[in-house]
C-alpha positions as CSV (number, residue, x, y, z in Angstrom):
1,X,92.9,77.9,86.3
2,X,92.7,74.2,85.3
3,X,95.4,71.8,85.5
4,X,96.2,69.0,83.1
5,X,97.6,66.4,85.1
6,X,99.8,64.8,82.2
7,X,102.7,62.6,82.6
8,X,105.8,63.8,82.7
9,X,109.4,63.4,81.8
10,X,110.5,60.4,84.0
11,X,107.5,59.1,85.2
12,X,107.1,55.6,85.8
13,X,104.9,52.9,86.4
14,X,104.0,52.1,90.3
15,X,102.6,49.2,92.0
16,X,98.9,50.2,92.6
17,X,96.6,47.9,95.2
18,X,92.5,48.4,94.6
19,X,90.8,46.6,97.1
20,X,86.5,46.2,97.1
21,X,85.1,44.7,99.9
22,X,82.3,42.4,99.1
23,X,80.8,42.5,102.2
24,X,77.1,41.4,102.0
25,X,77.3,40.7,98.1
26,X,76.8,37.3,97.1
27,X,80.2,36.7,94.9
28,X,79.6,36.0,91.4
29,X,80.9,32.7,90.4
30,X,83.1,34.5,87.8
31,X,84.5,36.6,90.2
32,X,85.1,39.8,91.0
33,X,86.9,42.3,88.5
34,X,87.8,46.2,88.5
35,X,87.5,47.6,84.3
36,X,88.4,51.2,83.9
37,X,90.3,53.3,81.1
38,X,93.6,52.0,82.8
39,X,95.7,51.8,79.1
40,X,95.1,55.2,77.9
41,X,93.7,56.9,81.2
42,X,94.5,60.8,79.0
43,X,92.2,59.6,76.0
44,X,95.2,60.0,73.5
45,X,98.7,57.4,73.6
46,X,99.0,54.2,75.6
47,X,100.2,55.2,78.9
48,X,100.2,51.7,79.7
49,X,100.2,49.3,76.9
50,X,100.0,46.4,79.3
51,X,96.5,47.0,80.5
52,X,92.5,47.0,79.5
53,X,90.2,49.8,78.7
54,X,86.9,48.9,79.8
55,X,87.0,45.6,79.9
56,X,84.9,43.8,82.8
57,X,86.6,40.4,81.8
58,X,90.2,41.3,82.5
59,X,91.1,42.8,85.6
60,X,90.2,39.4,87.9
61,X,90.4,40.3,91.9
62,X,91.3,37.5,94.4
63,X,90.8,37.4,98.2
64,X,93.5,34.6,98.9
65,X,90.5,31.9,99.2
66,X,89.1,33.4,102.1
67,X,87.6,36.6,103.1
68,X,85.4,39.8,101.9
69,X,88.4,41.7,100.7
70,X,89.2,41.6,97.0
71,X,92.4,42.7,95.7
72,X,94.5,43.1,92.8
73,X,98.2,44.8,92.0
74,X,98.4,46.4,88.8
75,X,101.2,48.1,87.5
76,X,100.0,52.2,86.4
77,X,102.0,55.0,85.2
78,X,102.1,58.1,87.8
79,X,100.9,61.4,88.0
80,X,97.3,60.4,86.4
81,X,93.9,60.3,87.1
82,X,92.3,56.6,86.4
83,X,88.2,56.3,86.2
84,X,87.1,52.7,87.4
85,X,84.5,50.7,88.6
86,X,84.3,47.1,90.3
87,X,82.5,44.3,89.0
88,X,80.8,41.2,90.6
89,X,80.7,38.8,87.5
90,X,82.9,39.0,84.2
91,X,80.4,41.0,82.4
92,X,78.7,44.5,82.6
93,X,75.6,42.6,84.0
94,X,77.3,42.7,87.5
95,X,78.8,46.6,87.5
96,X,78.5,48.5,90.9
97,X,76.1,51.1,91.4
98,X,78.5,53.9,92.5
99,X,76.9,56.3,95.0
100,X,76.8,60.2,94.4
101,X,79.4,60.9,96.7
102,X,82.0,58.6,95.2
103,X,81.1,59.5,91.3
104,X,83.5,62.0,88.9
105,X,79.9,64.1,88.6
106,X,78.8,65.5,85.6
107,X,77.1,62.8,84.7
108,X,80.1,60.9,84.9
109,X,79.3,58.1,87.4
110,X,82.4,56.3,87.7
111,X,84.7,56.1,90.5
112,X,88.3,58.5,90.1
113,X,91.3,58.2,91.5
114,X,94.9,60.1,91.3
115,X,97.5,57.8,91.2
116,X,101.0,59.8,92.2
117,X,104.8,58.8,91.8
118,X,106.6,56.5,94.3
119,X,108.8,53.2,94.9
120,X,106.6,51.7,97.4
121,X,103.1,49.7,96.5
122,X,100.1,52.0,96.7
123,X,97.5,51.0,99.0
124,X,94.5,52.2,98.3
125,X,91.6,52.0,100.5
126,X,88.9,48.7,100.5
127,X,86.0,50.6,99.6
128,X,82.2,48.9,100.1
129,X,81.7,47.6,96.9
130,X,78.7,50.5,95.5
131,X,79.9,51.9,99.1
132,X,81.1,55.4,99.5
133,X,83.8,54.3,102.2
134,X,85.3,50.9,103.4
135,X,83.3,49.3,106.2
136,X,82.4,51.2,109.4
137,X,83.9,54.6,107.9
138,X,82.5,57.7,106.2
139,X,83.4,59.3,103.2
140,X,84.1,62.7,103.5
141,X,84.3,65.0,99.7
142,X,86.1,67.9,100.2
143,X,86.3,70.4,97.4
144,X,88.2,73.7,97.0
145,X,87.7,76.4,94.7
146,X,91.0,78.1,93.3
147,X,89.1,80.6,90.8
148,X,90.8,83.8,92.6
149,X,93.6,82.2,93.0
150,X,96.5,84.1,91.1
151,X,98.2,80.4,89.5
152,X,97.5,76.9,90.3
153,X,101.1,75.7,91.7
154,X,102.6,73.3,89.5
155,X,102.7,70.9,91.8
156,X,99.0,70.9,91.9
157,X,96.7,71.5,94.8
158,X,96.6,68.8,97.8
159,X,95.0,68.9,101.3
160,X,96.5,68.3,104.5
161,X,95.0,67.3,107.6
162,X,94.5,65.5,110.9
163,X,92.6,62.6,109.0
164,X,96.4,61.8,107.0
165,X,99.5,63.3,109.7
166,X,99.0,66.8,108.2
167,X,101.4,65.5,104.9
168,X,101.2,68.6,102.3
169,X,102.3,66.5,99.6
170,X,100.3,63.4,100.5
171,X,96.4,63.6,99.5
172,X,96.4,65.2,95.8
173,X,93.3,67.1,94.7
174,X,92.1,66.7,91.2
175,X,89.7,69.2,88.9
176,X,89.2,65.8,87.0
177,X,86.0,65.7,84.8
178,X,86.5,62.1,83.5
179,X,88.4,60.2,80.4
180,X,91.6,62.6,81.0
181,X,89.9,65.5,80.7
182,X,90.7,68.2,83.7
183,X,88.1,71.6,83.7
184,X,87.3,73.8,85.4
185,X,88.3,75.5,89.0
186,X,86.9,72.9,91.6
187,X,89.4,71.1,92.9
188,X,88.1,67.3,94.9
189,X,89.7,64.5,97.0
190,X,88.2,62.5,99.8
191,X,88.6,61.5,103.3
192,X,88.3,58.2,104.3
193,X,87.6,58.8,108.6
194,X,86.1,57.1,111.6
195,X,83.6,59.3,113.7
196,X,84.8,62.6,115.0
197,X,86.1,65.6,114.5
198,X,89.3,66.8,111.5
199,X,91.0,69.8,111.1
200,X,92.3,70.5,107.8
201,X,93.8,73.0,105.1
202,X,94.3,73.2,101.5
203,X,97.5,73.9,100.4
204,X,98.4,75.6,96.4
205,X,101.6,73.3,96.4
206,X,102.6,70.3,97.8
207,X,104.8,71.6,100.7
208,X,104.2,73.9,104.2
209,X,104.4,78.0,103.1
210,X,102.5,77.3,100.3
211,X,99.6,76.6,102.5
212,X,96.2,78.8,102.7
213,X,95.5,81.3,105.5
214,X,92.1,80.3,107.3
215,X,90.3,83.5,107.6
216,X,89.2,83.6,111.4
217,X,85.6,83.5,111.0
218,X,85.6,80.1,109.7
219,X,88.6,78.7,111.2
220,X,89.4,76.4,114.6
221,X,93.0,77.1,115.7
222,X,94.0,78.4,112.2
223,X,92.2,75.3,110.2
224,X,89.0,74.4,108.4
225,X,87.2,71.7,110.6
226,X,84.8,69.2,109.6
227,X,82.7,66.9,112.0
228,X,82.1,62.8,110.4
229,X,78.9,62.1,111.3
230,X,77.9,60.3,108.1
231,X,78.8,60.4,104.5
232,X,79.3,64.4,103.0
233,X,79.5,66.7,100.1
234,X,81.1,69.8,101.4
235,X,80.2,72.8,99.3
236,X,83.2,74.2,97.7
237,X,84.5,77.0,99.4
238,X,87.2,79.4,98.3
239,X,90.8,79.0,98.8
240,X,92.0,81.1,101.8
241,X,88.3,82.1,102.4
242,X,84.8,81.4,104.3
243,X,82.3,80.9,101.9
244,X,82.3,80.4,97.8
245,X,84.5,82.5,95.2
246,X,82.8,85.5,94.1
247,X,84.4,87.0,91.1
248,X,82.8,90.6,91.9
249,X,82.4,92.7,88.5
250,X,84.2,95.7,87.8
251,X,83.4,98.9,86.8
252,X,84.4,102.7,85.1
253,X,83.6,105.6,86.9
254,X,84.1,108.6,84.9
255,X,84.5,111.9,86.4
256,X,83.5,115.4,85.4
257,X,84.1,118.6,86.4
258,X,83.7,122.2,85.8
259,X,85.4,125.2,86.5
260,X,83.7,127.4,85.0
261,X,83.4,129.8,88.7
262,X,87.4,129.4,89.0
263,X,90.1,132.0,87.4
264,X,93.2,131.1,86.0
265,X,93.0,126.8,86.7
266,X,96.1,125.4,85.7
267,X,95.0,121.7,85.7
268,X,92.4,120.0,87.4
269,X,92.8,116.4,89.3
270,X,90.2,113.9,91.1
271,X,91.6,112.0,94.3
272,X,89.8,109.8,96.9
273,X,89.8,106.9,98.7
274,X,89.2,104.0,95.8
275,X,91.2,105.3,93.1
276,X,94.5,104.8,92.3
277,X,96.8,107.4,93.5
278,X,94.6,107.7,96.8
279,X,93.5,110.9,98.5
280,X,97.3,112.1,98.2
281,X,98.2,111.8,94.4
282,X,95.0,112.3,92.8
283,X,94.5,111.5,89.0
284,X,95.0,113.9,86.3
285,X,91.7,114.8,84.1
286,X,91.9,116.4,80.5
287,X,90.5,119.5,79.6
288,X,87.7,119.3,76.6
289,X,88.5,121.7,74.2
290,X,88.8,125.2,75.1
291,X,85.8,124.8,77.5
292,X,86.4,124.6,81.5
293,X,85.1,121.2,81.9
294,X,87.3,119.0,82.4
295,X,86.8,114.8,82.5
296,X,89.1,111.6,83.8
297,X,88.1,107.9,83.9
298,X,89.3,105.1,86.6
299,X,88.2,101.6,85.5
300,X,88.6,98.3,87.3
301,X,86.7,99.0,90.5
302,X,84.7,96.4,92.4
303,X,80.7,96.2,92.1
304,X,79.1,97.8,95.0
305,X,82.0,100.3,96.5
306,X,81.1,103.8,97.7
307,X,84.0,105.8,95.8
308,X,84.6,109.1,97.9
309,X,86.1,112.1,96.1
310,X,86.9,115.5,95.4
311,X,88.2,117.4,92.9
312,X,91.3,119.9,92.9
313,X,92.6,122.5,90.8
314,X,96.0,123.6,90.4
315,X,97.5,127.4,90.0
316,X,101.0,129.1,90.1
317,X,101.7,125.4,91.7
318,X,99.2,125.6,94.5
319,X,97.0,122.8,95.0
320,X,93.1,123.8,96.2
321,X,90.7,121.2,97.3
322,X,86.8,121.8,96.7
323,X,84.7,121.9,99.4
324,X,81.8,120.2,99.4
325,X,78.8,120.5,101.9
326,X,77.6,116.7,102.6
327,X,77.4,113.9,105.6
328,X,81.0,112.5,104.5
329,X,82.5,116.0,103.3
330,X,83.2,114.5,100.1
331,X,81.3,113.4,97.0
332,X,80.2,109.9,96.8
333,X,79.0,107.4,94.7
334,X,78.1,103.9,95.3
335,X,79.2,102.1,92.1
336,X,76.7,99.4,90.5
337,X,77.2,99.5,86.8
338,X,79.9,101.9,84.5
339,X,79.4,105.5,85.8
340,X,79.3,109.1,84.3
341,X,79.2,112.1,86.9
342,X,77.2,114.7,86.2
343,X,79.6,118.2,85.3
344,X,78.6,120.1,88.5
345,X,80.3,123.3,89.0
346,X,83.4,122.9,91.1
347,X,82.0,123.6,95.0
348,X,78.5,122.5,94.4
349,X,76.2,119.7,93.2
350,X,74.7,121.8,90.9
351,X,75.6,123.9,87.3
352,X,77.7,126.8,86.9
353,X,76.0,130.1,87.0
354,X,77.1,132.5,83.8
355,X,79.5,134.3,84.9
356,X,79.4,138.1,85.1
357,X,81.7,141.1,83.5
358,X,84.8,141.6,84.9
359,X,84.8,144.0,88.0
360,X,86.7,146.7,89.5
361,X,87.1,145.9,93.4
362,X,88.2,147.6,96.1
363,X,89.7,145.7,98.8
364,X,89.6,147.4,102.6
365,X,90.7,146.0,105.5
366,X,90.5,147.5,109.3
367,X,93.8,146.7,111.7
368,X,92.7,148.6,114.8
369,X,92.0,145.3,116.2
370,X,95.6,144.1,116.0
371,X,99.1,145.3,116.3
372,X,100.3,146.5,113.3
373,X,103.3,144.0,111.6
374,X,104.6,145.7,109.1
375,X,103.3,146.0,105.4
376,X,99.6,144.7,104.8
377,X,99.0,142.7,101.8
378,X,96.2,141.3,100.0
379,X,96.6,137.6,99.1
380,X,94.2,136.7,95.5
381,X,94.2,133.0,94.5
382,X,93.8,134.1,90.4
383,X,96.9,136.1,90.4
384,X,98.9,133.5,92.0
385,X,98.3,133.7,95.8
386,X,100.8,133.9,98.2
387,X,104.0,135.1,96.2
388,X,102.8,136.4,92.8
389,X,99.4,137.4,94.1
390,X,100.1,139.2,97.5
391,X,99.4,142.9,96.6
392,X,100.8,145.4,99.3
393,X,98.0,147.8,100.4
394,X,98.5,151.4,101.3
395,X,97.3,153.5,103.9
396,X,94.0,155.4,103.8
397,X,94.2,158.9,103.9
398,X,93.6,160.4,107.4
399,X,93.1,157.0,108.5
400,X,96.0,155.3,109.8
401,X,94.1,152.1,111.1
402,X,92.9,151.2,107.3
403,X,94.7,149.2,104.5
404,X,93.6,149.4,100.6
405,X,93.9,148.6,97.1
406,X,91.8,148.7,94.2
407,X,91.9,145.7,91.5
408,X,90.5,147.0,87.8
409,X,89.2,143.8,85.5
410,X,89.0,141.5,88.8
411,X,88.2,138.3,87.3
412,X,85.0,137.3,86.4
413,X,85.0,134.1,88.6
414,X,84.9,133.3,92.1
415,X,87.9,135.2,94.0
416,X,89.5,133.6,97.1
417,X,91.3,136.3,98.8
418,X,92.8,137.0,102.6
419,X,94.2,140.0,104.3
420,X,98.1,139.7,105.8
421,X,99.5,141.4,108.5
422,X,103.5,141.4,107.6
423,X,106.1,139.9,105.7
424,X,103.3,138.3,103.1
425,X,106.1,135.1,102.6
426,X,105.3,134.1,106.5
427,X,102.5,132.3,106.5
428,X,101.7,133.0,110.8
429,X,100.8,136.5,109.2
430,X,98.0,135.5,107.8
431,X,94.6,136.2,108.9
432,X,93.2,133.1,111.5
433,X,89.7,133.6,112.6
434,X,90.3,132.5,115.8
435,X,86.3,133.1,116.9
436,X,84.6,129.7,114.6
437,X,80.9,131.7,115.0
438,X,83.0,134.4,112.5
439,X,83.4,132.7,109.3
440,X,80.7,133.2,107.4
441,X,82.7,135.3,104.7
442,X,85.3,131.9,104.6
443,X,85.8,128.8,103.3
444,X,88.5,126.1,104.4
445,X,91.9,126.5,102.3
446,X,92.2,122.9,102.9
447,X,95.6,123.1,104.8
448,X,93.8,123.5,108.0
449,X,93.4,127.6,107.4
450,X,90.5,129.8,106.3
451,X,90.3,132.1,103.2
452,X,87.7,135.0,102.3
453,X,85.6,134.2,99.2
454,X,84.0,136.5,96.8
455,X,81.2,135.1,94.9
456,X,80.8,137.2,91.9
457,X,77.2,138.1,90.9
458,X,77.4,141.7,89.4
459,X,80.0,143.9,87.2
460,X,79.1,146.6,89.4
461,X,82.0,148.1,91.2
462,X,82.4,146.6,94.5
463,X,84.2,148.0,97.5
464,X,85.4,144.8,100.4
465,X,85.5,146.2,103.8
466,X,86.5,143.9,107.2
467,X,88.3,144.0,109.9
468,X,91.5,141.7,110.7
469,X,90.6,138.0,110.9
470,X,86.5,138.8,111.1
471,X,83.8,138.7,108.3
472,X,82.7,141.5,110.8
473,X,82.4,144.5,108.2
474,X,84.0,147.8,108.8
475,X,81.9,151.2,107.6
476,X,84.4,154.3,110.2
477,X,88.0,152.3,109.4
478,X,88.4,152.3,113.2
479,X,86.7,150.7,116.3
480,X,85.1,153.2,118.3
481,X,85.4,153.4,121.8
482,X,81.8,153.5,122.6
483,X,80.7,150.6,120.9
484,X,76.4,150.4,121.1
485,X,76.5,146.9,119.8
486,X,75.2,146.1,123.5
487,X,73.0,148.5,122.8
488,X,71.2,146.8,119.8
489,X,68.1,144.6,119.9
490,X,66.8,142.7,117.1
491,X,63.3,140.8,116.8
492,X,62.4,138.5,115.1
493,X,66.2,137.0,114.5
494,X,66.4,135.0,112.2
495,X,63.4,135.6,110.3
496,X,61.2,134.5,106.9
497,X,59.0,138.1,106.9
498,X,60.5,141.2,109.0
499,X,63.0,142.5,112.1
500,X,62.4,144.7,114.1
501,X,66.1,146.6,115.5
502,X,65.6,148.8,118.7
503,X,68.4,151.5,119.6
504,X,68.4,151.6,123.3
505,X,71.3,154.3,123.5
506,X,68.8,157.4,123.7
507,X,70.5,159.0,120.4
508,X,68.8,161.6,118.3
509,X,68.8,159.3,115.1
510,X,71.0,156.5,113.6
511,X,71.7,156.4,110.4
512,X,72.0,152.4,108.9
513,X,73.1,149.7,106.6
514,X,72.6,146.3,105.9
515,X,75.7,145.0,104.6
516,X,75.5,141.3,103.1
517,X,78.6,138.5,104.0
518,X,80.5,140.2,100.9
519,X,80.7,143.5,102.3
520,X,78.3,144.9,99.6
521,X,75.8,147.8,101.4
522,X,72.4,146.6,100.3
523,X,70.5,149.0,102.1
524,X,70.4,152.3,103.8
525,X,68.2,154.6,106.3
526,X,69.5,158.2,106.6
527,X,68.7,160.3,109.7
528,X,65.8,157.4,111.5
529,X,64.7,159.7,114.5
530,X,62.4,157.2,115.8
531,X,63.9,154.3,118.7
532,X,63.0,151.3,116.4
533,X,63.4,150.6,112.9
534,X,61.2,148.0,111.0
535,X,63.6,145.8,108.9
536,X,61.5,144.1,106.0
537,X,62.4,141.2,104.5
538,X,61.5,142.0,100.6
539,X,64.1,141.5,98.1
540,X,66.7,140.2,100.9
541,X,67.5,136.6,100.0
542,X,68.3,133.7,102.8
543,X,71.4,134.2,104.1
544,X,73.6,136.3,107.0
545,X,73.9,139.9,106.9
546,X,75.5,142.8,109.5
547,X,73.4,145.9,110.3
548,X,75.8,148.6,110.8
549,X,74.5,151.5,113.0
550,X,75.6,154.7,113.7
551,X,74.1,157.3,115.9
552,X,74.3,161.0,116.1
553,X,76.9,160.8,118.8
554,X,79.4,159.1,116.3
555,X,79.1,156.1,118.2
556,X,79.0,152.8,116.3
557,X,77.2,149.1,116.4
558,X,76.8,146.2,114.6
559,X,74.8,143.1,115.1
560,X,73.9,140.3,112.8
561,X,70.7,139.6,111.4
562,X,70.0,135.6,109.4
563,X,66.7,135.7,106.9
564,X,65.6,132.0,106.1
């Protein structure tokens, strides 16, 4: 980001005018002189053989016989940086004190200046001799720092403003360190101003469009303003920003999954909002071996962002987002150093249970509800979903309003699965549920529809029974017409201990089952002759479950019952 500020092909020498004012000095009687590195101001060839390094003897300054101001014309090569001082004798006895402001820095305390191209005589300004700006002016040190800037034009960096007509090519800013040497990203120049008030911009060129854009929390009408009250320093601030550069550190966040709870996976990708592809295109992880974790890396993200994410897995060319319970909906991490996520189990924050034997399921689904479309099908995610994994169901015997099909070696992961209603290539046939307090058997397909999911816990044979768009569990295949839901009361609901279920439809006896979110019966009372039925909690864990009654009128009830 530096730039050497060398002479280049056709460059010439101009007419330079330094001017001191001697103002309230008592004038040596050898004069005043100006010494500086003016014959080889780059440290290496003689850029102007004609002229002194250093020398406090040579360089003699003249006011015409009369005045404060002392001048001299000396004849310098463009497009360099000179360091100088002034001199009130013909000796180093009599060097100026050069104030802060004024000094290259560094602990470099000599005057700079840039000395650019032209026909004409440069004028340059009579500064107080050890003054920081010529009489009843201030002195006004701007600096700029291009360290995030993509290039330094070559043209070099300038500064335009009210204080010189707003000329982009006029007032040259140098990152000069002193004795030809240019370092560094800080880029300086003065302004020489009466009292008041100057607007100003930096400009990575020398010409308009190459200027910086102000941000609008520091700017007045699109510029930088500055008030002269007195001599400044400004802080450097960064081009085409408020305050100073920060060059904010950047990190690699890799990310782990497993998928060990998933049949059949394809591939597996990561998207979200900070990576590279964005939520749409995702990035691609690797599988490790022949295990079902899988791992991906995205490097060169900034200190301090929150990278939201999910993972997806891929199967017979169908893409399915995880779902993830938290504030956002989405993991997150808030990046501070090089990350590793931990290999949670796709869907959770946690590990992946060991899996269970492979199962023999039967899948059931009641239609009495609807009007019947045709075929019904079964739609599995493993074996393909919709297409490959629609499996037509056939009617139950002597029971026209039920659908079935029973799956040997069901794999041995979590199964999403949904019931269709129809032509299974149309995707309106689909189940909807419509009623949002009647998906607890579903999880989001992540297209803006709902899917069933089995969460595999046993080998056991396992027989899924729902009707049509509900996770309301079917036990008769049809919906009687003398429903005794209404009939039902449960006490305490939800509850930690025990539930107490009265039957308020003066039956003989009811026989029941509680029937978990799966559709798996987990317990049963034959033939209760008594009007209400104690429900203990014991080996029921926390979750929803449907008690299905049924009296000795062959009427039928269900009502749901939560344990915490």
């Amino acid at each position: 980001m530096t730039a050497a500020l060398v002479a280049t092909t056709g460059a010439f020498a101009r007419k330079v005018k330094f001017q001191v004012d001697m103002t309230g000095q008592t004038v040596s009687t050898n004069g005043v002189h100006i010494a500086g590195n003016f014959k080889n101001p780059n440290g290496g060839a003689d850029e102007n053989p004609s002229q002194y390094n250093w020398d406090p003897s040579q360089n003699a300054m003249t006011n015409g016989g009369s005045g404060t101001i002392y001048s001299i014309i000396m004849d310098l090569q463009g497009q360099l940086t000179y360091d100088f001082k002034f001199v009130n004798d013909n000796g180093w006895g009599g060097v100026e004190s050069v104030p802060a402001i004024a000094q290259i820095g560094g602990g470099n305390d000599n005057r700079f200046a840039y000395i650019n191209n032209g026909t004409d005589t440069l004028v340059m300004p009579a500064i107080k001799f050890s003054g920081a700006a010529p009489a009843n002016q201030f002195a006004i040190r701007v600096k700029v720092d291009m360290s995030l800037a993509s290039s330094v034009d070559t043209n070099g960096v300038h500064i335009a403003g009210s204080f010189q007509g707003w000329d982009p090519a006029k007032t040259r800013m140098v990152n000069h360190t002193g004795n030809g040497v240019y370092a560094g990203s800080i880029y300086t120049a003065f302004m020489y101003v009466d009292s008041g008030s100057y607007a100003y911009k930096f400009v990575n060129g020398n010409a308009w469009g190459k200027d910086e854009s102000v941000p609008s929390e520091c700017a007045v009408n699109n510029n930088r303003q500055v008030i002269a009250d007195g001599n400044k320093i400004l802080d450097a601030v960064c081009y085409g920003k408020c305050g100073v550069c920060k060059i904010v550190p950047k990190y690699t966040i890799t990310f782990n999954v497993d998928v060990e709870s998933i049949c059949g996976v394809d591939s597996v990708d990561v998207a979200g909002g900070l990576l590279d592809g964005s939520w749409g295109d995702g990035n691609k992880m690797t599988r490790i071996g022949t295990s079902n974790k899988w791992t991906g890396s995205q490097a060169n993200i900034d200190s301090g962002a929150t990278v939201q994410f999910k993972y997806r897995y891929y199967k017979g060319g169908i893409r399915n987002w995880e779902q993830i319970t938290s504030a956002s909906g989405n993991r997150e991490v808030k990046l501070t150093s090089d990350s590793v996520m931990p290999s949670n189990c796709f869907n959770t924050f946690g590990n992946c249970s060991p899996r269970p034997g492979s199962q023999k399921v039967t899948f059931k689904v009641d239609i009495s509800k609807i009007t019947p479309n045709g075929n019904q099908y079964v739609v599995i995610d493993y074996l393909g979903g919709k297409g490959a994994g629609a499996v037509r169901l056939s009617p139950m015997p002597g029971n026209p309003a039920v659908y079935q099909t029973t799956i040997n070696d069901v794999c041995n992961g979590t199964v999403y699965y949904y019931f269709m209603n129809g032509d299974s290539s149309v995707d309106a046939n689909a189940e909807a549920f419509a009623d949002t307090a009647d998906r607890a058997c579903t999880k989001p397909n992540g297209v803006g529809g709902f899917q069933r999911e089995l969460v595999r816990t046993s080998s056991s044979d396992l027989t899924l029974f729902y009707y049509f768009s509900s996770c309301k569990t079917s036990s008769t295949g049809m919906e009687s017409n003398n429903n005794i839901s209404e009939n039902l009361k449960l006490y305490p609901n939800p509850t930690s201990t025990y539930s107490v279920i009265e039957f308020n439809d003066n039956s003989a006896n009811h026989n029941v089952e509680i029937v978990d979110i799966a559709g798996r019966v987990i317990r049963t009372y034959e033939n209760h002759k008594y009007n209400t039925l104690r429900i203990d909690r014991d080996e029921l864990n926390a979750g929803i479950y449907f008690i299905n009654v049924r009296n000795s009128n062959n009427q039928n009830g269900s009502i749901k019952l939560m344990i915490d």
